[in-house]
C-alpha positions in Angstrom: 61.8 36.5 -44.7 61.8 35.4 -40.9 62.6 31.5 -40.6 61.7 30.2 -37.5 62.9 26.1 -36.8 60.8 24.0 -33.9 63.4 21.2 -33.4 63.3 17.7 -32.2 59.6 17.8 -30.9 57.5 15.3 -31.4 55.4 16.0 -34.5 51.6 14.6 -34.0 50.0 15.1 -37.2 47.7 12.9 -40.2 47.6 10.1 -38.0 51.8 9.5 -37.6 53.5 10.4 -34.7 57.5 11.0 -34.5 60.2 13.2 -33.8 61.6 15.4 -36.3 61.8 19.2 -37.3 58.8 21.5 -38.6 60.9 24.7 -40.5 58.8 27.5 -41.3 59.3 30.7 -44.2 57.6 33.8 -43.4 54.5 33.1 -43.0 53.9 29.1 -44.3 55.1 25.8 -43.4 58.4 25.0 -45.7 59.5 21.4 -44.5 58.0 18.7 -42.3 60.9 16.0 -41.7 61.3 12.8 -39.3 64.4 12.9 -37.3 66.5 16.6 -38.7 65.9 18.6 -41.1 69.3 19.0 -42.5 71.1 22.4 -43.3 69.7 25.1 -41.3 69.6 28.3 -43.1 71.4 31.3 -41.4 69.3 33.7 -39.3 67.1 31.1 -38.7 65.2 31.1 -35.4 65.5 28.2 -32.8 62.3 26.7 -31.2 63.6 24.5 -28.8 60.8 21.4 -29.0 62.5 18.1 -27.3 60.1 17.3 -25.0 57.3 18.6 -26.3 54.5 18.1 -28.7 53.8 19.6 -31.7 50.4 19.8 -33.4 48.4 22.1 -36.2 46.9 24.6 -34.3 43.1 23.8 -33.3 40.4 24.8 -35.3 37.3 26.0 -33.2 34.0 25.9 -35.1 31.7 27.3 -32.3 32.2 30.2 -29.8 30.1 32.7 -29.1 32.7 36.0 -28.5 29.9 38.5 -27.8 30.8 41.4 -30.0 29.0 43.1 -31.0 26.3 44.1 -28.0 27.2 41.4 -25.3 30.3 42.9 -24.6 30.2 42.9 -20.9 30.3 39.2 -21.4 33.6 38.9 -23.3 35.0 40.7 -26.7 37.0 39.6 -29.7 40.2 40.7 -28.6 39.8 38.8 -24.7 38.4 36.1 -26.5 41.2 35.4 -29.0 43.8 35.8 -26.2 42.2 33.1 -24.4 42.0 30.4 -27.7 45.5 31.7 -28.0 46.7 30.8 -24.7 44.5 27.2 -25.2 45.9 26.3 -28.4 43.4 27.4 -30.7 44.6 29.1 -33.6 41.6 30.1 -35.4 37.7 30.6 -34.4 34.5 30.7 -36.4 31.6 32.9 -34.2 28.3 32.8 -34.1 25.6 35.2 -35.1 23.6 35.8 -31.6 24.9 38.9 -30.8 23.5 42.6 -30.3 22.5 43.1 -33.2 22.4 39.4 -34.8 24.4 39.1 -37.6 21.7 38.6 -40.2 23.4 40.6 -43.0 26.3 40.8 -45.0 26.8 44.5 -43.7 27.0 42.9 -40.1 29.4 40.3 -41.2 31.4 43.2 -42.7 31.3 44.9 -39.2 32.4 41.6 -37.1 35.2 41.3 -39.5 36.4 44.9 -39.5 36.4 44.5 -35.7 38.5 40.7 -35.7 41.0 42.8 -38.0 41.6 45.3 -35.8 41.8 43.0 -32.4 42.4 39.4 -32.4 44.9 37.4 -32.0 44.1 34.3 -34.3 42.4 34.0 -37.2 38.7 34.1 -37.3 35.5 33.2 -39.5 31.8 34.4 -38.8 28.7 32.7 -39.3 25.7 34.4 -41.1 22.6 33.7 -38.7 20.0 32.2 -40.5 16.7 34.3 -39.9 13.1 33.8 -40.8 13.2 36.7 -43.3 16.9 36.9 -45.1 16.8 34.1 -47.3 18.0 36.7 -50.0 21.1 37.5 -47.8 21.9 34.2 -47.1 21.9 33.2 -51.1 24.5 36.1 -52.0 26.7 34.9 -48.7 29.9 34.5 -50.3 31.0 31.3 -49.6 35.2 32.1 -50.2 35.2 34.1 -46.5 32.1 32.8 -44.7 32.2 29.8 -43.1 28.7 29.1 -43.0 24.8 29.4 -41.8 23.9 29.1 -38.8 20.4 27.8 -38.0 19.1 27.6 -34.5 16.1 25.0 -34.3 16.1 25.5 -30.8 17.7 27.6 -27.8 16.8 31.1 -29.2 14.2 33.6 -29.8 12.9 36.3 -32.4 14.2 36.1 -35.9 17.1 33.7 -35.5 14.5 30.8 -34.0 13.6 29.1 -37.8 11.2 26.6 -36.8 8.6 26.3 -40.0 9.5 23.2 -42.2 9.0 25.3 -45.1 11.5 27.9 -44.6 13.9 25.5 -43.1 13.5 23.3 -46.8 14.0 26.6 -48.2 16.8 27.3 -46.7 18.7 24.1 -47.3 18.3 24.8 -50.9 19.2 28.2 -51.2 22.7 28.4 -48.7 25.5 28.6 -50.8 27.4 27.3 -47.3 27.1 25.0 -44.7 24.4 24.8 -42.5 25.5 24.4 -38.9 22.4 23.3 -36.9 21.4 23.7 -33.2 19.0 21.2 -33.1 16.4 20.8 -30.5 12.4 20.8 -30.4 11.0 24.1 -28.4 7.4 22.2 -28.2 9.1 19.2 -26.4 11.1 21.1 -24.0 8.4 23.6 -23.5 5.8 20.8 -22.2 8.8 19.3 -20.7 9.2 22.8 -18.7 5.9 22.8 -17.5 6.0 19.0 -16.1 9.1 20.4 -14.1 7.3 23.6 -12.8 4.2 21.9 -11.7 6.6 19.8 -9.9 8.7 22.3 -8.2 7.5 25.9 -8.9 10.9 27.5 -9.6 13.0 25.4 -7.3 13.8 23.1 -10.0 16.9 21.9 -9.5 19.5 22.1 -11.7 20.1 18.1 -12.7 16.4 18.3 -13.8 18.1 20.4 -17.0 19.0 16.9 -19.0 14.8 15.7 -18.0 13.2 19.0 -19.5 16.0 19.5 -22.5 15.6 15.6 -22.9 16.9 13.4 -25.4 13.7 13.1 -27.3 14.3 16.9 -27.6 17.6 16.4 -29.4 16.6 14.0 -32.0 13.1 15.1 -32.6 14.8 18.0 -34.6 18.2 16.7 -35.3 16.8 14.0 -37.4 14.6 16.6 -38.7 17.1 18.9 -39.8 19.0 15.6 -41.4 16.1 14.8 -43.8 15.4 17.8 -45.0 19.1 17.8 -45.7 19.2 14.7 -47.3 16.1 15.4 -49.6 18.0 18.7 -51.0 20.9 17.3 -53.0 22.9 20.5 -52.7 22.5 20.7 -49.0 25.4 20.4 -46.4 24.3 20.1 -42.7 26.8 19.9 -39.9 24.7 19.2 -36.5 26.3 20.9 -33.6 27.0 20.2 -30.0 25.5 16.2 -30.3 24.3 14.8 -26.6 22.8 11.6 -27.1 24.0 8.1 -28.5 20.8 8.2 -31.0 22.2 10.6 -33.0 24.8 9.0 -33.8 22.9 7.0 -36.5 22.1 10.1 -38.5 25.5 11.1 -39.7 26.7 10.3 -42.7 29.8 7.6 -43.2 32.2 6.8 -45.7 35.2 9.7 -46.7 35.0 12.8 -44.9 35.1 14.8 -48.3 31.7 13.0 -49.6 30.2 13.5 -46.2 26.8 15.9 -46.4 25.2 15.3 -42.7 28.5 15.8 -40.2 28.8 16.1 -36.8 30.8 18.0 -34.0 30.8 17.2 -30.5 31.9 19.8 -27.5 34.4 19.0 -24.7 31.9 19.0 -22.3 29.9 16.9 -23.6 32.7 14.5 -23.6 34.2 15.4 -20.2 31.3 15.7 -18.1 28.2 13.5 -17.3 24.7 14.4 -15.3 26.2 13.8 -12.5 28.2 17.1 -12.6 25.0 18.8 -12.1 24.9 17.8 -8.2 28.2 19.5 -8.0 28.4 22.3 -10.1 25.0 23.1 -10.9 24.2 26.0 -13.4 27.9 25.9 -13.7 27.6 23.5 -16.3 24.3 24.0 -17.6 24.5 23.9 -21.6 22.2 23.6 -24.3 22.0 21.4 -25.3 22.5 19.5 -21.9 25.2 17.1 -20.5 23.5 13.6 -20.6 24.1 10.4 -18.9 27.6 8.8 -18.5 26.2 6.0 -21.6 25.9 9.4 -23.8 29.5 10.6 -22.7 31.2 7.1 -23.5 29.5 6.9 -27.0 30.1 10.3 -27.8 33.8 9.4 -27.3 33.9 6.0 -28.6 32.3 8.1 -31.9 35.3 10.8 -31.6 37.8 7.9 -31.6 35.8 5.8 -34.3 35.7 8.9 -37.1 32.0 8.8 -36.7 31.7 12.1 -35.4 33.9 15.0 -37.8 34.8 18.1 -35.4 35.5 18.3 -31.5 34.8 21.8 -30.5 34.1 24.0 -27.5 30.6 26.1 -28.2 32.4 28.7 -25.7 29.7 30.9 -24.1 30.6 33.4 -21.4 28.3 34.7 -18.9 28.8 36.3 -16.1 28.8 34.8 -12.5 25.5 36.5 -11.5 23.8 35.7 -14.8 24.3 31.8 -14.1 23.2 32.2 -10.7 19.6 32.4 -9.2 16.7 29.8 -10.2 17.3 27.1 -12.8 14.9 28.6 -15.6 17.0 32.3 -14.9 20.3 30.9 -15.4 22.1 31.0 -18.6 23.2 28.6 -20.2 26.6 28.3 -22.0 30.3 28.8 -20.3 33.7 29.4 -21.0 36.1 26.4 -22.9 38.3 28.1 -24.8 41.7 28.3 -22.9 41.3 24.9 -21.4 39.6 22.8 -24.4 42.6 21.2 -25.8 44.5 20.0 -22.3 40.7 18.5 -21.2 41.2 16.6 -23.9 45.0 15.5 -23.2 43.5 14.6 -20.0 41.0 11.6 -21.7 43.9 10.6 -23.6 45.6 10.6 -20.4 43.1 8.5 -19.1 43.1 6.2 -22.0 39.9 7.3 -23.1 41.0 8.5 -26.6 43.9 8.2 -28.4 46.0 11.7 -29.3 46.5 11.1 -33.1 42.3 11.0 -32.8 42.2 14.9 -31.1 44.8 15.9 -33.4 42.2 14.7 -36.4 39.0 16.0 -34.4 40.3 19.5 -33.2 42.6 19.9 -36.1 42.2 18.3 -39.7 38.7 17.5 -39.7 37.3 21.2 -39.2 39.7 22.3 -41.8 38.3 19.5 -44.4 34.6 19.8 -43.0 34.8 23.9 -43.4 37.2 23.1 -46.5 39.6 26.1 -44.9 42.8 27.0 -47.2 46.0 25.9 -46.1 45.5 25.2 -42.6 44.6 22.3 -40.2 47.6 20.4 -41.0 51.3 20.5 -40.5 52.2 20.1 -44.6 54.7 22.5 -46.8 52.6 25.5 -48.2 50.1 25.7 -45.7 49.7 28.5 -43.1 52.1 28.1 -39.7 49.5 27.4 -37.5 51.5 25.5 -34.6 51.2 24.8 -31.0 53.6 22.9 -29.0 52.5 21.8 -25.6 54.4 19.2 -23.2 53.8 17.0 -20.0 53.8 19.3 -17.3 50.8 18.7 -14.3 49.1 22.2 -12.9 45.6 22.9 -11.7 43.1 25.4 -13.5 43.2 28.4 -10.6 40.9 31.5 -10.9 44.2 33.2 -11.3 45.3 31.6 -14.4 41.9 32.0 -15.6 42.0 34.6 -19.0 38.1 34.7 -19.5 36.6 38.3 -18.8 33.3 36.6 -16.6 36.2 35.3 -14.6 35.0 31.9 -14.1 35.5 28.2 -15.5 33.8 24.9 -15.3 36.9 23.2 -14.7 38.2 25.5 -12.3 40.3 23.7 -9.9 40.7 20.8 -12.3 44.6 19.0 -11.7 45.7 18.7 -15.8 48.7 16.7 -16.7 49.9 18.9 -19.7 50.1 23.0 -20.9 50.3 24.7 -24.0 53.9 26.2 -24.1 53.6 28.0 -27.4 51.0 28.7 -29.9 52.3 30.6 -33.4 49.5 32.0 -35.7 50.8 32.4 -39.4 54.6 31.7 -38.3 54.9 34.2 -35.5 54.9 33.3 -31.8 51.3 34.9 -30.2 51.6 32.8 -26.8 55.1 31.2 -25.7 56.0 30.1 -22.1 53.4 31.7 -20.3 53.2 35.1 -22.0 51.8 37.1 -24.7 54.4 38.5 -27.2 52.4 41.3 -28.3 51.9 39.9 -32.0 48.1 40.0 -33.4 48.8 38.1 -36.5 45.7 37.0 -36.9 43.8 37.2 -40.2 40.4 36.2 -42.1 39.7 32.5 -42.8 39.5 31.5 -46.4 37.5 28.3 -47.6 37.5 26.4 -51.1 34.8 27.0 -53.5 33.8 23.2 -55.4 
């Protein structure tokens, strides 16, 4: 059995942070020790880590790797080698592909193709529909990691809009219900304002007017009672934009917790005014909000008031978030640079790193209840990244995304990810890929 030991970092895990050595067996964590570990076993394998960090690898609940069907967009292996290269060591992706992943077959099918091609390990979310309550019942809740339910920001089958279907949903998932929440009647009068205004010139900062806040928690707080009235229900509200939200999230421990929340690095790095800059660039749904949203989004990160920090990664291609405002897609690529935005605002004094450790690491493994990962503890998987101090710029030749593009491109950072191990072998280290493709199907605890 391989032994691999990361000495003399400094370990940044459950809220502690010190130096000491992280020893791992085969494929699992064996020791976690301040200071040295003691006797090295022979044969064992030196990761040099003074200097650096070290952290559990991050846990991304929402990217959108576009296989299979959207595949000119980005694919699970390009995708994984990207969250590799950022620090993520494991990925749950959403249904809103070509053909939507409605079924258990289809679920089969996305997991058949993650085995064969990514890098990290990886989870799919069954898209809730208006017509597969029956598939969503038998889900199996041991390898998926949840529903996915768009209230707003799609079309056809996976747009669940009724009350009564989305009551009967709550009560018939077996799994979480992740929720894009926004109200399509809102934004579509909204729309209309904004066209009579400007024909299809509207400009681009108009996006935050016609996807408004009133949009957000006009279905958010929708989707949270109907939660709340089903006592079996778990709802975790994705991608949250505005400070009123806030208020509809459950407190108290995270393991009693039925409403959560996640909030995306965007949201918490950018504010409206990036849309006079960068336009469509950063054009999301739901959409960067005022620089009050941004600072109580992050003081709700810091606070443990909001669960998960994620990236809702959604390539497009250059040309397809160019044109007119109402053409443009919306959605871009986070994945390789998520976690060292995030150093940044700790750089800035803006969050504290023990609270990304807990946001991007624990908390999506407790949320998701995911075996044996999210933390740095004896027995659980070797999921580790260490990343140090080290200032570079985002280029468009460091960039791994297949649409060749990023939001923060040209973005000075003050630290890298130096090496990112997915169950205790080395994936990313100094730079390069080492040609491993350990990754392997999430697991989740049945209560």
């Amino acid at each position: 059995m391989k032994k691999i030991l990361v000495q003399g970092g400094t370990i940044v895990n459950e809220g502690a942070i010190f130096r000491g050595d992280l020893l791992i067996e085969g494929e699992f964590i064996a020791a976690v020790a301040p200071g040295e570990i003691g006797a090295i076993p022979p044969g064992t394998e030196i990761i040099a880590a003074a200097g650096k960090y070290v952290i559990p690898g991050v846990i991304d609940d929402q990217v959108h790797f576009r296989e299979p069907g959207l595949t000119h967009k980005e694919e699970i292996a390009g995708g994984s080698r990207a969250a590799a290269a950022g620090g993520i060591t494991s990925f749950m992706d959403m249904p809103n592909v070509v053909p939507p992943t409605t079924t258990r077959a289809r679920l089969l099918e996305k997991h058949e193709i993650a085995r064969r091609s990514s890098l990290v390990n990886y989870s799919f979310y069954l898209g809730a529909s208006t017509d597969n309550m029956d598939e969503v019942r038998r889900a199996d809740p041991r390898v998926t990691c949840g529903v996915k339910l768009f209230m707003g920001s799609s079309t056809g089958d996976l747009l669940v809009e009724r009350v009564d279907l989305l009551e009967r949903l709550f009560a018939a998932s077996p799994l979480l219900v992740a929720a894009h929440c926004e109200d399509n009647a809102i934004i579509r009068d909204n729309l209309a304002r904004y066209r009579a205004l400007y024909g299809e010139a509207i400009p681009p900062a108009c996006h935050p007017l016609i996807r408004d806040r009133a949009a957000c928690f006009a279905s958010s707080s929708l989707a949270a009672r109907l939660a709340r009235a089903c006592p079996s229900a778990r709802l975790h509200i994705l991608h949250l934009s505005t400070r009123e939200e806030l208020a509809l999230l459950d407190g108290g421990p995270r393991a009693e917790r039925r409403i959560t929340g996640e909030a995306c690095v965007h949201h918490l790095w950018f504010n409206d005014s990036a849309y006079l800059t960068l336009g469509n660039r950063v054009k999301w749904n739901p959409a960067i909000k005022t620089e009050e949203d941004r600072l109580a989004l992050l003081r709700a990160v810091n606070d443990g008031v909001i669960d998960v920090v994620a990236t809702d990664h959604a390539p497009h291609l250059p040309g397809e978030k160019e044109g007119t405002y109402a053409r443009a897609a919306s959605g871009g690529p986070m994945v390789q640079h998520a976690l060292v935005v995030m150093l940044e605002l700790v750089e800035r004094g803006e969050i504290s790193l023990a609270a990304v450790v807990e946001r991007m690491c624990h908390a999506p493994a407790d949320i998701f209840r995911v075996e044996r990962r999210g933390y740095l503890r004896p027995g659980y998987k070797a999921d580790v990244v260490l990343f140090e101090r080290h200032p570079w710029r985002v280029t468009r030749e460091s960039l791994l995304y297949k649409c060749g593009w990023s939001p923060v491109e040209g973005l000075p950072l003050s630290h890298r990810v130096v090496t990112t191990l997915v169950n205790g072998q080395a994936v990313y280290q100094d730079g390069q890929f080492t040609g491993a493709r350990p990754g392997e199907a999430l697991g989740f605890h049945v209560r």
